[in-house]
C-alpha positions as YAML, in Angstrom:
chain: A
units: angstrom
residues:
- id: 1
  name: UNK
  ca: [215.89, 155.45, 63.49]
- id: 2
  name: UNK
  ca: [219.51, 155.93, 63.71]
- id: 3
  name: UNK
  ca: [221.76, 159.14, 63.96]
- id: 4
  name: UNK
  ca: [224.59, 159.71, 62.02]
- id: 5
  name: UNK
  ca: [226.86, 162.69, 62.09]
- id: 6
  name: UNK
  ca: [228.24, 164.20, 59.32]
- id: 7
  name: UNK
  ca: [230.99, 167.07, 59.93]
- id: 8
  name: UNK
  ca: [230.40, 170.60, 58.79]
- id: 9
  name: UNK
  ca: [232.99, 171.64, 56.55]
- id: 10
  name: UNK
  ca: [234.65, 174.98, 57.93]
- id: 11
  name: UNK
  ca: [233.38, 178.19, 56.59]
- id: 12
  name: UNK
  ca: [236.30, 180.65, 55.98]
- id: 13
  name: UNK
  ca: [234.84, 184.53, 57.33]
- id: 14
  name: UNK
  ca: [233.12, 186.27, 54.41]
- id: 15
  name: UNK
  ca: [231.78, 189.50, 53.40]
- id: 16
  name: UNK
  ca: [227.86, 189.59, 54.40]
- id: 17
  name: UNK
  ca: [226.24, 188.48, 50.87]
- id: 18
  name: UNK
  ca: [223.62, 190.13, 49.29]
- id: 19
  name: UNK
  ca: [220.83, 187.65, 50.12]
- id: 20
  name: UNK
  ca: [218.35, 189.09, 47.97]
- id: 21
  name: UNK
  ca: [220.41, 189.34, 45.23]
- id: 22
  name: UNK
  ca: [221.19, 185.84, 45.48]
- id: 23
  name: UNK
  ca: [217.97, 184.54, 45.80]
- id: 24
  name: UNK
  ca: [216.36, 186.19, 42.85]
- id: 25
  name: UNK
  ca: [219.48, 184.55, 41.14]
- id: 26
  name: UNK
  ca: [219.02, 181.23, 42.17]
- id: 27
  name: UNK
  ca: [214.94, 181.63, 41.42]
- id: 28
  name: UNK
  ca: [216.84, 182.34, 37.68]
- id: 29
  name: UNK
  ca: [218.65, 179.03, 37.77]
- id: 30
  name: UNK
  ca: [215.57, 176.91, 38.64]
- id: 31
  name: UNK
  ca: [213.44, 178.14, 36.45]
- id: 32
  name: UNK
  ca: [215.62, 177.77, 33.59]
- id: 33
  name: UNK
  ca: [215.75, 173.97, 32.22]
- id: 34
  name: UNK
  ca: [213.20, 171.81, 33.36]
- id: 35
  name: UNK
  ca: [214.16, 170.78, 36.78]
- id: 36
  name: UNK
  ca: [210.95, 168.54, 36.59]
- id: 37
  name: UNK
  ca: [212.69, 166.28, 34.34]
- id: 38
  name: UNK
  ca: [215.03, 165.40, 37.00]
- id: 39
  name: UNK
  ca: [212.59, 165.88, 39.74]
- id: 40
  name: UNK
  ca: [210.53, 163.04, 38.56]
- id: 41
  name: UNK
  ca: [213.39, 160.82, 39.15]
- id: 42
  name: UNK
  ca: [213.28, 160.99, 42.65]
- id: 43
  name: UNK
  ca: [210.30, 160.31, 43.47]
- id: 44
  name: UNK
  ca: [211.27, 157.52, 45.44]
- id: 45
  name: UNK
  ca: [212.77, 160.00, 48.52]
- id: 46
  name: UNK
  ca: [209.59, 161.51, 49.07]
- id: 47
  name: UNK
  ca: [208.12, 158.29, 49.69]
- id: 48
  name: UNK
  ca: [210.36, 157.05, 51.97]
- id: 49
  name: UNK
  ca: [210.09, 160.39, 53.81]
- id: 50
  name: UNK
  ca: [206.86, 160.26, 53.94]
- id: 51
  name: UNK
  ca: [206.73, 156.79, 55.51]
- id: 52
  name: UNK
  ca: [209.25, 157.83, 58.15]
- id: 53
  name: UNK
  ca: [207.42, 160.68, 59.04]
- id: 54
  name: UNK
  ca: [204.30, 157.99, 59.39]
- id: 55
  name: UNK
  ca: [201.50, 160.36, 58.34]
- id: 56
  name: UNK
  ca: [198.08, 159.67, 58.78]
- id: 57
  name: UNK
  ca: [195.09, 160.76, 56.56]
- id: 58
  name: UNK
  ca: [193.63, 163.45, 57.41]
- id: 59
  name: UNK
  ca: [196.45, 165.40, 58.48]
- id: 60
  name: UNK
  ca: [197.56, 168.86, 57.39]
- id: 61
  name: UNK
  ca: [200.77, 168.69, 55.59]
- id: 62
  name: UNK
  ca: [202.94, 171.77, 54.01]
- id: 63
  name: UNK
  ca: [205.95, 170.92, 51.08]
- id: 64
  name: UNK
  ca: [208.05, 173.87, 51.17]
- id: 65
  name: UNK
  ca: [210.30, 174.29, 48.04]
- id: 66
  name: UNK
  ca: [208.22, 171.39, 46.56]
- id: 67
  name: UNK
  ca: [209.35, 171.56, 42.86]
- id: 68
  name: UNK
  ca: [207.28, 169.14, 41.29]
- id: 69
  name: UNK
  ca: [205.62, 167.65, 44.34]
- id: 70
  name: UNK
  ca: [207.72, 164.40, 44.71]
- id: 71
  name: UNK
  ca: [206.85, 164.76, 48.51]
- id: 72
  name: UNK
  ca: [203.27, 166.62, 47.62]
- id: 73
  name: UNK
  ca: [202.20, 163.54, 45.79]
- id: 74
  name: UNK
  ca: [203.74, 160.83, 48.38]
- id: 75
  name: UNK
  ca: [201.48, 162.57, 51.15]
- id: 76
  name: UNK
  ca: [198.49, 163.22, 49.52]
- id: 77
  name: UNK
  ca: [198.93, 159.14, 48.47]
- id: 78
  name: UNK
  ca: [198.69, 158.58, 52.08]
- id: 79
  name: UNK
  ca: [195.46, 160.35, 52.34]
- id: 80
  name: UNK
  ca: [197.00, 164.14, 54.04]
- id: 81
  name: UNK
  ca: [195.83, 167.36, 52.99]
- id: 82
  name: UNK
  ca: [198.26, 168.84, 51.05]
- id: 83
  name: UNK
  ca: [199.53, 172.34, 50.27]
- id: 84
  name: UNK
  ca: [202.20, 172.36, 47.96]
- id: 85
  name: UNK
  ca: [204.78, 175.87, 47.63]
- id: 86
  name: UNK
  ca: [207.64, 176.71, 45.41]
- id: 87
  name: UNK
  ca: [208.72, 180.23, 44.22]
- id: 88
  name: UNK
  ca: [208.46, 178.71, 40.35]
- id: 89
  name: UNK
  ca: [205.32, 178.91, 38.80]
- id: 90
  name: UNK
  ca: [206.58, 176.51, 36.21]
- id: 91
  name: UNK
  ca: [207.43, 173.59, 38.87]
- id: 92
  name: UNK
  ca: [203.86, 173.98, 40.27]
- id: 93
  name: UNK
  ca: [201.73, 173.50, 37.27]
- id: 94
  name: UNK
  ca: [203.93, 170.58, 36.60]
- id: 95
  name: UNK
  ca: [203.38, 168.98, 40.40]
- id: 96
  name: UNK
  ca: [199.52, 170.44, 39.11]
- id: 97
  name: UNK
  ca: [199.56, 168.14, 36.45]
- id: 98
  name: UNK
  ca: [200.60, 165.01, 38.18]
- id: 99
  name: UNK
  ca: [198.27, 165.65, 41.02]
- id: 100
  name: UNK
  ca: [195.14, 166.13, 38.29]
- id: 101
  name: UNK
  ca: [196.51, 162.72, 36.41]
- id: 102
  name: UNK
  ca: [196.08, 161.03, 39.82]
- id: 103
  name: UNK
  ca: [192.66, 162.59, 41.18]
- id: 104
  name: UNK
  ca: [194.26, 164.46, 44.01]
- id: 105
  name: UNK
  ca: [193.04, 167.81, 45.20]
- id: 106
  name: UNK
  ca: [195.88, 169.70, 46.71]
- id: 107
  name: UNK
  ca: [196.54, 173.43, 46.93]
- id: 108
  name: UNK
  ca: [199.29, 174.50, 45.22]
- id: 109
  name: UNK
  ca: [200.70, 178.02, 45.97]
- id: 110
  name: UNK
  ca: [203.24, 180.36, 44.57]
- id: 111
  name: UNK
  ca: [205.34, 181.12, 47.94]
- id: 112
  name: UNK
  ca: [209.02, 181.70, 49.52]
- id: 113
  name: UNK
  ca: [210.54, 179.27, 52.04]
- id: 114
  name: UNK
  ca: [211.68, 182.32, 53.65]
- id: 115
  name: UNK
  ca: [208.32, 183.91, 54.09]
- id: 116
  name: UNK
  ca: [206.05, 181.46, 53.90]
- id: 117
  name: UNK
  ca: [202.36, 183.11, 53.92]
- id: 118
  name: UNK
  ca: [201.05, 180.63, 56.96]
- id: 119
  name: UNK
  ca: [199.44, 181.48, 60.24]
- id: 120
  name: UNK
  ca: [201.67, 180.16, 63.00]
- id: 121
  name: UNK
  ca: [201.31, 176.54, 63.65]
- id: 122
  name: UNK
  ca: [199.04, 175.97, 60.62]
- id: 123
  name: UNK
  ca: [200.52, 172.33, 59.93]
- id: 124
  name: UNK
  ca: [200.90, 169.06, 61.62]
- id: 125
  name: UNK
  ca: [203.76, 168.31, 59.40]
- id: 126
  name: UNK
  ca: [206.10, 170.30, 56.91]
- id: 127
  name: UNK
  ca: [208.33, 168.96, 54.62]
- id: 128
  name: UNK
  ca: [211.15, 169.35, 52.45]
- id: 129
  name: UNK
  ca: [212.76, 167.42, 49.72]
- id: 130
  name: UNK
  ca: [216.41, 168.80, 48.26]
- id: 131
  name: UNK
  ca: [214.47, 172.04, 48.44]
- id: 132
  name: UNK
  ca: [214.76, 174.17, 51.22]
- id: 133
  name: UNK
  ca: [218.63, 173.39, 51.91]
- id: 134
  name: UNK
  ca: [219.06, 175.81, 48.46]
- id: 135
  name: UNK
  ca: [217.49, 179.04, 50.04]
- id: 136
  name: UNK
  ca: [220.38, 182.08, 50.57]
- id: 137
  name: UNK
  ca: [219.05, 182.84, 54.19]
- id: 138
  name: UNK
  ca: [219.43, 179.22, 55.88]
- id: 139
  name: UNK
  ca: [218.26, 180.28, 59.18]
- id: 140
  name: UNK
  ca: [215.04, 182.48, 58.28]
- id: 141
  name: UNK
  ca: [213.99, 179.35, 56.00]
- id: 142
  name: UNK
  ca: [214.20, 177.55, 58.84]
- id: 143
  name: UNK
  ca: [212.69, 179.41, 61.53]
- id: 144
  name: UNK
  ca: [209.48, 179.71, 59.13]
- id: 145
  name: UNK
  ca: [209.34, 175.88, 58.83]
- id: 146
  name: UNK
  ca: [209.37, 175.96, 62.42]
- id: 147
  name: UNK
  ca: [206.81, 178.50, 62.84]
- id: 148
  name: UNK
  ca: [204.39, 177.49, 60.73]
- id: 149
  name: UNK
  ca: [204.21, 173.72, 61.95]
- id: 150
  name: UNK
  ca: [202.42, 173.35, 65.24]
- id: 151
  name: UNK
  ca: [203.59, 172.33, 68.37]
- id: 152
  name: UNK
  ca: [204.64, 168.36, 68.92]
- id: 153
  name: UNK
  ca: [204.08, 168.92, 65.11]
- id: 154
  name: UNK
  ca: [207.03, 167.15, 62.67]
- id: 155
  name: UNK
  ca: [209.16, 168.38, 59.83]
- id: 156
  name: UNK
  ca: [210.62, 166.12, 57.44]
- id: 157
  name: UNK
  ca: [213.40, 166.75, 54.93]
- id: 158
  name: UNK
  ca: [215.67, 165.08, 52.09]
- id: 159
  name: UNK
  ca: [219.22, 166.90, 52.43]
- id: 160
  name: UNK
  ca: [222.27, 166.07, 50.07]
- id: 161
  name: UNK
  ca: [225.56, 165.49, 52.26]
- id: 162
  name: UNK
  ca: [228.85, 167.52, 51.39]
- id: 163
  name: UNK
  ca: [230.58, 164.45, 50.83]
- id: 164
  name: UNK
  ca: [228.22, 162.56, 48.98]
- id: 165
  name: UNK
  ca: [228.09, 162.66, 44.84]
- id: 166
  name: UNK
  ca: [225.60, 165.83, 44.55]
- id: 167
  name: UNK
  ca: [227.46, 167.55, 47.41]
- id: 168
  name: UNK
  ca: [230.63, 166.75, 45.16]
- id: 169
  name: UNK
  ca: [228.99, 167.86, 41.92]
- id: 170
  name: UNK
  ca: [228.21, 171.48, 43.47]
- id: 171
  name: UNK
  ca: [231.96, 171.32, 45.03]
- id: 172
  name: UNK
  ca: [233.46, 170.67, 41.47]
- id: 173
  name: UNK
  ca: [231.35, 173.09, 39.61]
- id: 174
  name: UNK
  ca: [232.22, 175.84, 42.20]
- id: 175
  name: UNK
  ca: [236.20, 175.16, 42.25]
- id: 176
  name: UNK
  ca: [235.06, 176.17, 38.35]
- id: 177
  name: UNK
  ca: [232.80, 179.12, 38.92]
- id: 178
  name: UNK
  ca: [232.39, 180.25, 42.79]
- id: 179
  name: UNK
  ca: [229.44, 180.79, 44.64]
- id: 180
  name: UNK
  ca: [228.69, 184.56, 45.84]
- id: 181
  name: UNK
  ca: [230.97, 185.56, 48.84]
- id: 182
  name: UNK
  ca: [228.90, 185.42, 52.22]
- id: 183
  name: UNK
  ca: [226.39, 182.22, 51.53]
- id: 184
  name: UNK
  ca: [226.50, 179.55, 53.38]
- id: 185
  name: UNK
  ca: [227.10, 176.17, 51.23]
- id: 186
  name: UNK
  ca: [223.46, 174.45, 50.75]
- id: 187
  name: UNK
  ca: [225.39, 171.15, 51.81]
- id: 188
  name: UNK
  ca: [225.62, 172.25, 55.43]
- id: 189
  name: UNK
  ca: [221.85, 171.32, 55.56]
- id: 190
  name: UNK
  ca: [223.36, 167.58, 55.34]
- id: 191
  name: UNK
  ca: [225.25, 167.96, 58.39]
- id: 192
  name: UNK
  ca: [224.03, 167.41, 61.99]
- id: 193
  name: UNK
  ca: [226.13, 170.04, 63.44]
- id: 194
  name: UNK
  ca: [224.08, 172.72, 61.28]
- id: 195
  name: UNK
  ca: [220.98, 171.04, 61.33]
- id: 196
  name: UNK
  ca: [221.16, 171.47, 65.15]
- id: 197
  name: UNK
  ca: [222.08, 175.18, 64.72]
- id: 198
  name: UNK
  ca: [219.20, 175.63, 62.56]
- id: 199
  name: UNK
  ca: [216.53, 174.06, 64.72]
- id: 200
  name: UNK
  ca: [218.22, 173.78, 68.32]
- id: 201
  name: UNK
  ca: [216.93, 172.83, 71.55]
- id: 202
  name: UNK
  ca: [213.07, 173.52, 70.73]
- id: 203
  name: UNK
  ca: [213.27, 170.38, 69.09]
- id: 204
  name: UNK
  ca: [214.22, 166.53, 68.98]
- id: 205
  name: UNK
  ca: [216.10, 165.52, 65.77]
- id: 206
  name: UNK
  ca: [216.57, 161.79, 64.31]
- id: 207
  name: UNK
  ca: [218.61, 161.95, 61.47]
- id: 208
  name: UNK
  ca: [219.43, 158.52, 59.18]
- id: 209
  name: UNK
  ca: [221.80, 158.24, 56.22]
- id: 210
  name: UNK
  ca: [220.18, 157.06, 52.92]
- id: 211
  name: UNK
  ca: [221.24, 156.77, 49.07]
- id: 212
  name: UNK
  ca: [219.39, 157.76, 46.29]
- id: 213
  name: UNK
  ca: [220.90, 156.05, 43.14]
- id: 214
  name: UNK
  ca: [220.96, 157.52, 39.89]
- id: 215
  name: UNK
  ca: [220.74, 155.50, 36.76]
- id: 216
  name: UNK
  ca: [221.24, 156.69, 33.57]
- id: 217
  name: UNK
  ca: [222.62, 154.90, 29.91]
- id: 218
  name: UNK
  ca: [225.90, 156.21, 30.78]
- id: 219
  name: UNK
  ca: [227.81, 159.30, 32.54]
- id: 220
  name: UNK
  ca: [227.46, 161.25, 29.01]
- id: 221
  name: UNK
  ca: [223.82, 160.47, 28.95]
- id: 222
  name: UNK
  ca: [223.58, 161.76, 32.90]
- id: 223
  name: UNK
  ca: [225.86, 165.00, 31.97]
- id: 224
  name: UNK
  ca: [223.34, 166.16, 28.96]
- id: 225
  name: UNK
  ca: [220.45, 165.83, 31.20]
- id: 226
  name: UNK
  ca: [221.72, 167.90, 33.87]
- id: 227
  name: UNK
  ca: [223.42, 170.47, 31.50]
- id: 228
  name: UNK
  ca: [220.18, 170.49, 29.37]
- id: 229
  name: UNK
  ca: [217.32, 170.23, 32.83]
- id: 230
  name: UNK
  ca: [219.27, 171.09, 35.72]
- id: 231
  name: UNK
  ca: [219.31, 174.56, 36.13]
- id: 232
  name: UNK
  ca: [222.23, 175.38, 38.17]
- id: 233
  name: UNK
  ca: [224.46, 173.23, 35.84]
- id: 234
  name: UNK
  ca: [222.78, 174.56, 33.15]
- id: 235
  name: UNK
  ca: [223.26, 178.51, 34.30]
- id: 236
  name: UNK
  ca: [227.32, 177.03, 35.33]
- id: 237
  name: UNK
  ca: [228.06, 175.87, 31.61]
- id: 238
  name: UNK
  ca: [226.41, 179.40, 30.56]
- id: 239
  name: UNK
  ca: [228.55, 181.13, 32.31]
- id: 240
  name: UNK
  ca: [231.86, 179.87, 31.50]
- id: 241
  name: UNK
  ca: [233.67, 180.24, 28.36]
- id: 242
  name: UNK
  ca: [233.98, 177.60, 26.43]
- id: 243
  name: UNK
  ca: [236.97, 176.23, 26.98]
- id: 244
  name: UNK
  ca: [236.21, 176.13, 30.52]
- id: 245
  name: UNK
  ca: [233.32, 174.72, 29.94]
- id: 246
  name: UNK
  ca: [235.11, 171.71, 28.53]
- id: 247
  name: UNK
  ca: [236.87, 170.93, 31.32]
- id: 248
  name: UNK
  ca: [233.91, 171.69, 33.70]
- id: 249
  name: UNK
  ca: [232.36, 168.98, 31.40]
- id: 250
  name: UNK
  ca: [235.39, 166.44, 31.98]
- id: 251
  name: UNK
  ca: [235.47, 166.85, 35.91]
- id: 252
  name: UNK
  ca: [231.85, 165.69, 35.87]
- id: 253
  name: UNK
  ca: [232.46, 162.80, 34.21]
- id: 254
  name: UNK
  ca: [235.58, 162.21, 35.83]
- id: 255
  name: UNK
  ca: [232.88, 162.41, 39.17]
- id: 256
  name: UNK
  ca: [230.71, 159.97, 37.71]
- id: 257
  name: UNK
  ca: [233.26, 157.78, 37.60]
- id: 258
  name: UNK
  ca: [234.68, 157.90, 41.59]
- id: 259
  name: UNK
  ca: [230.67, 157.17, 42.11]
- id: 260
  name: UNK
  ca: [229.64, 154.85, 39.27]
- id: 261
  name: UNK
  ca: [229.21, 150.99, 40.85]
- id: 262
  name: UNK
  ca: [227.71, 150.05, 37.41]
- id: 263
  name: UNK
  ca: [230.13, 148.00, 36.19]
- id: 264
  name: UNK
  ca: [229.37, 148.78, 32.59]
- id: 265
  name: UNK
  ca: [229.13, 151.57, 30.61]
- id: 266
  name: UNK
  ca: [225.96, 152.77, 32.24]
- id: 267
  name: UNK
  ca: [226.12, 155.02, 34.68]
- id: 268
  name: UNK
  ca: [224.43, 153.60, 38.31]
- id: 269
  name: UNK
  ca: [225.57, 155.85, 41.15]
- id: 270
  name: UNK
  ca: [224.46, 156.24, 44.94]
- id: 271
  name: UNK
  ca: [224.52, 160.07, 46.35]
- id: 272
  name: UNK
  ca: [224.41, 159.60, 49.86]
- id: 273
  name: UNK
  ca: [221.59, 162.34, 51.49]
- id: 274
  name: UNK
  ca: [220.06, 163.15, 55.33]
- id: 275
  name: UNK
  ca: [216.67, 161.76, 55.88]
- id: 276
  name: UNK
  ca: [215.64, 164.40, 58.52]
- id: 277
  name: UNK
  ca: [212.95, 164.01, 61.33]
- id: 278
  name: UNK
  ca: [212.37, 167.17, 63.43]
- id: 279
  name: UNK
  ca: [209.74, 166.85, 66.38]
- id: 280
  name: UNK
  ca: [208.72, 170.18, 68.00]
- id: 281
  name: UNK
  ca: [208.00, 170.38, 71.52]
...
């Protein structure tokens, strides 16, 4: 496994931020829609996660943030036992669902990445797919994945990079609508200058660049999923007026385009994330 760096983008100073405030927000934005619409999609990261971590049956695996078990299912595949956690209800009877359609028996559990309700050093292995980069308080989310996994123990995790296209969709809805004063960008968690930060010298890190592409009939067809599933581009066209919301709307395309290597009128577009290995010593 290779390691690529990524540079953080600067942080100007900011007021401290309500963090609670913020989450119970954000817990608002994915619950709206039905992120599992888009979740399903990428079911292909938690796979490859999951065979970079190399599990073996039999041992005890944690998703934090799962949303609709993408990385759940890809480990309980591979024989683990599997509890799965999300702070939406809604996103766990869906990963429910799949697991029942496929026989699995894993324990799903209402829970908070920052707070997770684990004895310390429960798991062999915790992961994280596009999840636990969202939560307000980067470094208590963190610290709990750390805790809770035992030692020599491994956590895995699927980051989107700043500069890659969902890092770019979040930077062109917030030049639109700004995110709270005070919270760190989730995109940092795509860098390996914070992803050192967050997990420092207690651990070894091997980090490797991957795409996930997204393929839709065409940038329009992508745009009314996401503004009809996604819930933070959902809540961001709800909260603009409407002109505004018509330009938001144009940007986006205009970003499919810089992205789209189709070559037609679909829409087939690579968004560059952080396949992340932590070992814990």
């Amino acid at each position: 496994m290779t390691t690529t760096a990524v540079a953080a983008q600067p942080n100007a100073a900011s007021p401290p931020a309500d963090l609670t405030a913020v989450k119970t927000r954000q817990q608002g934005a994915w619950s709206s829609g039905d992120y599992a619409v888009v979740g399903a999609t990428l079911q292909l990261v938690g796979e490859h996660l999951c065979e970079t971590l190399d599990l073996r049956a039999g041992q005890k695996v944690l998703d934090v943030a799962a949303g609709n078990g993408n990385a759940t299912l890809a480990a309980a595949r591979r024989g683990c036992e599997v509890v799965s956690t999300d702070y939406v209800s809604a996103l766990l009877e869906r990963g429910k669902a799949r697991a029942t359609a496929e026989g699995f028996n894993i324990d799903f559990r209402q829970a908070d990445a920052e707070a997770l309700p684990f004895a310390d050093a429960t798991f062999d292995v915790v992961v994280s797919t596009f999840g636990v980069m969202f939560t307000p308080n980067q470094e208590r989310a963190a610290a709990e994945m750390a805790r809770v996994c035992r030692p020599s123990g491994k956590i895995g995790l699927a980051n989107w990079t700043p500069d890659g296209f969902i890092g770019q969709l979040f930077k062109t809805i917030g030049k639109h609508l700004p995110p709270p004063a005070g919270v760190k960008s989730p995109a940092l968690w795509g860098t390996s200058a914070r992803l050192a930060d967050l997990f420092g010298p207690a651990a070894s890190i091997a980090i490797k660049e991957r795409d996930f592409v997204f393929r839709y009939k065409s940038a329009q067809h992508w745009l009314d999923v996401f503004r009809t599933y996604y819930g933070p581009v959902l809540k961001a066209f709800e909260a603009l007026p409407a002109q505004t919301q018509t330009t938001l709307a144009a940007d986006l395309i205009a970003l499919v385009g810089q992205f789209n290597r189709s070559g037609d009128n679909s829409m087939v577009v690579p968004s560059a994330y952080l396949e992340i290995v932590v070992t814990r010593r």
